[in-house]
C-alpha positions in Angstrom: -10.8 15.7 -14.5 -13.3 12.7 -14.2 -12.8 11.7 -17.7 -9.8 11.8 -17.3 -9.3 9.9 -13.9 -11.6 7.2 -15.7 -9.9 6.7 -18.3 -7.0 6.2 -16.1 -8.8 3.7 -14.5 -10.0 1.9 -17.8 -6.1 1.4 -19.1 -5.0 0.5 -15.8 -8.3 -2.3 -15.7 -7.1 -3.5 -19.1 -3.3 -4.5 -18.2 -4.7 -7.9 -17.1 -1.4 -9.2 -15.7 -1.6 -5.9 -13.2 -5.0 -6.5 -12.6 -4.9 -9.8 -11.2 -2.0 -10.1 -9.6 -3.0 -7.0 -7.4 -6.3 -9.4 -6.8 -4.1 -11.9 -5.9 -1.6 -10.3 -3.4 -4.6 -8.6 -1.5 -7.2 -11.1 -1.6 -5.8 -14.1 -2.7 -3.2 -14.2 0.0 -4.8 -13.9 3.1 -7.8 -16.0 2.0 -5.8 -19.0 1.3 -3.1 -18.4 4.7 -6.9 -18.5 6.6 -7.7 -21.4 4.6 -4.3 -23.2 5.6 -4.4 -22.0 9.3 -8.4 -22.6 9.4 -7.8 -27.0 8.2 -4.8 -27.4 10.2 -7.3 -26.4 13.3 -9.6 -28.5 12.3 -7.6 -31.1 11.8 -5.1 -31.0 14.9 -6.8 -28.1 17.5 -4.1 -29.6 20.1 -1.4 -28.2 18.7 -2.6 -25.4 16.5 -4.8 -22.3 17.7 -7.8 -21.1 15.4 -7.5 -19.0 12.6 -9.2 -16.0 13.5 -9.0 -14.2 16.8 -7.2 -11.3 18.3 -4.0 -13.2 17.1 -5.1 -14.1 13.5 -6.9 -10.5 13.2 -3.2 -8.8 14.3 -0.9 -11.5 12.3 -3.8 -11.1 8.8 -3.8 -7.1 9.2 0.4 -7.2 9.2 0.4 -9.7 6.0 -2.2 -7.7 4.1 0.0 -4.9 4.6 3.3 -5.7 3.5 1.5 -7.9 0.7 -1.0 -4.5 -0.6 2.2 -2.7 -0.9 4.1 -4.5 -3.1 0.1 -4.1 -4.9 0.7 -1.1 -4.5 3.6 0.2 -5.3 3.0 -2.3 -8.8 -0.1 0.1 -9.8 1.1 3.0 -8.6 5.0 2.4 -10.5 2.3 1.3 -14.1 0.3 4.3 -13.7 3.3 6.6 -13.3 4.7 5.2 -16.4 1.7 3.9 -18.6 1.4 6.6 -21.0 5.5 7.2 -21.8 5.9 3.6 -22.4 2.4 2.9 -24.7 3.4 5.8 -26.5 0.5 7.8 -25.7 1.4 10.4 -23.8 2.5 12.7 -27.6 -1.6 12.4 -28.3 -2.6 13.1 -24.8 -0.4 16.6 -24.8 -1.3 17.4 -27.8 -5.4 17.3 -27.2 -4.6 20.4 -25.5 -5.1 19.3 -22.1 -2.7 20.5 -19.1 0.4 18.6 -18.4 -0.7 19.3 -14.7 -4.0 17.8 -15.1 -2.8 14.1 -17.0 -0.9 13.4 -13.8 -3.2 14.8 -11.3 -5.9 11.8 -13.3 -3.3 9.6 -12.3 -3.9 9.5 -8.9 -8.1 9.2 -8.5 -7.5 6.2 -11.7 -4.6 4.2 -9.8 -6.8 4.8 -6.3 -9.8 3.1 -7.7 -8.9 0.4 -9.1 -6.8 -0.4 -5.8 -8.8 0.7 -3.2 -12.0 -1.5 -4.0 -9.4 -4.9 -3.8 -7.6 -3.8 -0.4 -11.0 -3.4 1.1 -11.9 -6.6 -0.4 -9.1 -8.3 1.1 -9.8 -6.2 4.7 -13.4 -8.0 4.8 -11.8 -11.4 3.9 -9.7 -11.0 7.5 -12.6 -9.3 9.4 -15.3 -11.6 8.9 -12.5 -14.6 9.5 -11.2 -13.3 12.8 -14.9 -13.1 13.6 -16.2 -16.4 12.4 -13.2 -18.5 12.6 -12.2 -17.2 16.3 -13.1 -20.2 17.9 -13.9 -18.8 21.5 -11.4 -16.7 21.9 -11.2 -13.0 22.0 -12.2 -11.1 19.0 -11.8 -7.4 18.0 -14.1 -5.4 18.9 -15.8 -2.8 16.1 -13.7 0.2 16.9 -10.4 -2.0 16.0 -11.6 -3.3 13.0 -12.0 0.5 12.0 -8.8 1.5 12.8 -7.1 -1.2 11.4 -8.7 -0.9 8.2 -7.9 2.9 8.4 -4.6 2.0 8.9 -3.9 -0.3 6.5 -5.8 1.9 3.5 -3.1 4.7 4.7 -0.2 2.6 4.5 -0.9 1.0 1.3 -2.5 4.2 -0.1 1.3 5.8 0.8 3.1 3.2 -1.1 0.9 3.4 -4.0 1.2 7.3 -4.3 4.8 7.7 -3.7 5.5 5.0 -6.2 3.2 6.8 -8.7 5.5 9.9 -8.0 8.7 8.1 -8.1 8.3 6.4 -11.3 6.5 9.3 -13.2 10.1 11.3 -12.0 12.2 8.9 -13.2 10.4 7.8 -16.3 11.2 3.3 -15.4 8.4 1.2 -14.2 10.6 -1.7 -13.0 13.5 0.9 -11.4 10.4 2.5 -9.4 9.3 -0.8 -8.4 13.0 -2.6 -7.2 13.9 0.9 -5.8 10.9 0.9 -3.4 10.5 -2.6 -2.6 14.1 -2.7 -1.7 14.1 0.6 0.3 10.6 -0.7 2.6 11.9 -4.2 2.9 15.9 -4.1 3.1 17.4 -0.5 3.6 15.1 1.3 5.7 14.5 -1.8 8.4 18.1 -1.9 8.7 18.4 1.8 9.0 15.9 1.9 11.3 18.1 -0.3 13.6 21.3 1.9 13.1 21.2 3.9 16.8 23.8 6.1 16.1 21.5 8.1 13.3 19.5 9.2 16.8 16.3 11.2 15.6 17.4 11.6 12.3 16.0 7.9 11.8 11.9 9.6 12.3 12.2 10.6 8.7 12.0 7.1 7.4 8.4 6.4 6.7 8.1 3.0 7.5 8.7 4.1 11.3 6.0 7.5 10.5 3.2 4.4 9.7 4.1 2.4 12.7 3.2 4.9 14.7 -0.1 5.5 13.3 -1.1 2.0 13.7 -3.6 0.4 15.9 -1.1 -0.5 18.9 -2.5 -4.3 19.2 -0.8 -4.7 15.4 2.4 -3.2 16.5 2.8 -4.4 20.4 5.4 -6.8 19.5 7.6 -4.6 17.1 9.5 -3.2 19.9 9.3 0.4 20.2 8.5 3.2 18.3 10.7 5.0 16.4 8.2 8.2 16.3 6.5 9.3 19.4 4.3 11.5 17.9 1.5 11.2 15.5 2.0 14.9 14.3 5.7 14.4 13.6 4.4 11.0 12.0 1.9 12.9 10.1 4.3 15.5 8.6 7.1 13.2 7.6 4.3 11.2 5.5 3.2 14.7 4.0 6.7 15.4 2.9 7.7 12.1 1.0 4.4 12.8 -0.5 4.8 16.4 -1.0 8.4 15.6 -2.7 8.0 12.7 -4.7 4.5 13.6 -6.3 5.5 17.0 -6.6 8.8 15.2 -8.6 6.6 13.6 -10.6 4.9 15.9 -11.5 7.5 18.5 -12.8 8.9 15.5 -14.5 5.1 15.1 -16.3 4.8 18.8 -17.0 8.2 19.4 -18.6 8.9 15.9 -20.7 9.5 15.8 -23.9 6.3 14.8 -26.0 
């Protein structure tokens, strides 16, 4: 299973394009919105705050977010998909190996080669709301833990389910419109649709939210899900469903 998950990790490393655009949406962004924030301080402290801060630290962890999971859900829809469309996933059944097994390596492969960058881009924000705070009040260790715990769950989530979603339906690009579309567009505006009453907990996006540090989501409004064991169990089950999709997809496709 190691050698397997490796070389996982070795195609996904070799698709460049994928590579550094993940790079770029979770370090690249946020270093160059501190950069922006960090001159236009410097330049006018009047009229603009500093960059780091409480405020920078809650405003950074929220854009690294939503920015990791389009990262996300872009390795996790390639690896999902990698071996149909290079046309090696014939040789790969028939070394003998389980059907099971080639999409369990999937998920270790696609993990490492995000994880490293979204903690990259999580030290980027910490040491700037630290260094770049300016006198005003600055997280303390505990909420830099959770946040980072947070945001390595929610990006994580996209990543898996996308892995799932596109190894079900066989379509990098579908997987990748279908979920961008569904976290950005549907499920926000479902989310707002009161008449749905509780039914509206099983949308994920609201099942995060309530695992957050509550300094990220103060200003959100409430929350959708008032518990974090009902939070936990609707995450569980769009995992549960959609890797378990892909999965019978992987183990019973045609070689």
């Amino acid at each position: 299973m190691n050698r397997l998950a490796n070389a996982e990790l070795l195609k996904l490393r070799k698709r460049r394009p994928l590579f550094w655009w993940t790079l770029v949406l979770t370090v690249g962004v946020v270093s160059v919105v501190y950069a922006i924030i960090a001159i236009l301080h410097l330049s006018d402290p009047a009229h603009h705050d500093p960059a780091g801060g409480i405020n920078g630290f809650q405003g950074s962890a929220i854009g690294l977010t939503l920015a990791g999971s389009v990262a996300a859900i872009m390795v996790g829809a390639a690896s999902g998909t990698l071996d149909v469309s290079s046309g090696v996933f014939r040789d790969l059944v028939a070394t003998g190996r389980s059907r099971w097994e080639l999409f369990a390596a999937r998920v270790p492969g696609s993990l490492a080669l995000f994880l490293p960058m979204i903690t990259l881009g999580y030290i980027v924000i910490t040491v700037c709301s630290l260094g770049l705070a300016g006198g005003t009040p600055t997280p303390d260790a505990g909420l830099i833990a959770r946040g980072f715990g947070w945001v390595v769950l929610a990006t994580g989530f996209d990543l898996l389910i996308a892995l799932g979603l596109s190894s079900f339906i066989g379509s990098r690009a579908t997987a990748i419109g279908v979920l961008i579309g569904w976290q950005f567009i549907a499920a926000p505006l479902l989310s707002q649709v009161t008449f749905l009453g509780p039914v509206r907990q099983a949308l994920f996006g609201g099942a995060l939210d309530r695992l957050a540090p509550r300094v990220i989501t103060a200003d959100n409004g409430p929350l959708l899900v008032h518990s974090a064991a009902i939070a936990a169990i609707v995450l569980a089950c769009w995992l549960a469903v959609l890797l378990g999709a892909g999965a019978w997809r992987t183990a019973t496709r045609d070689a």
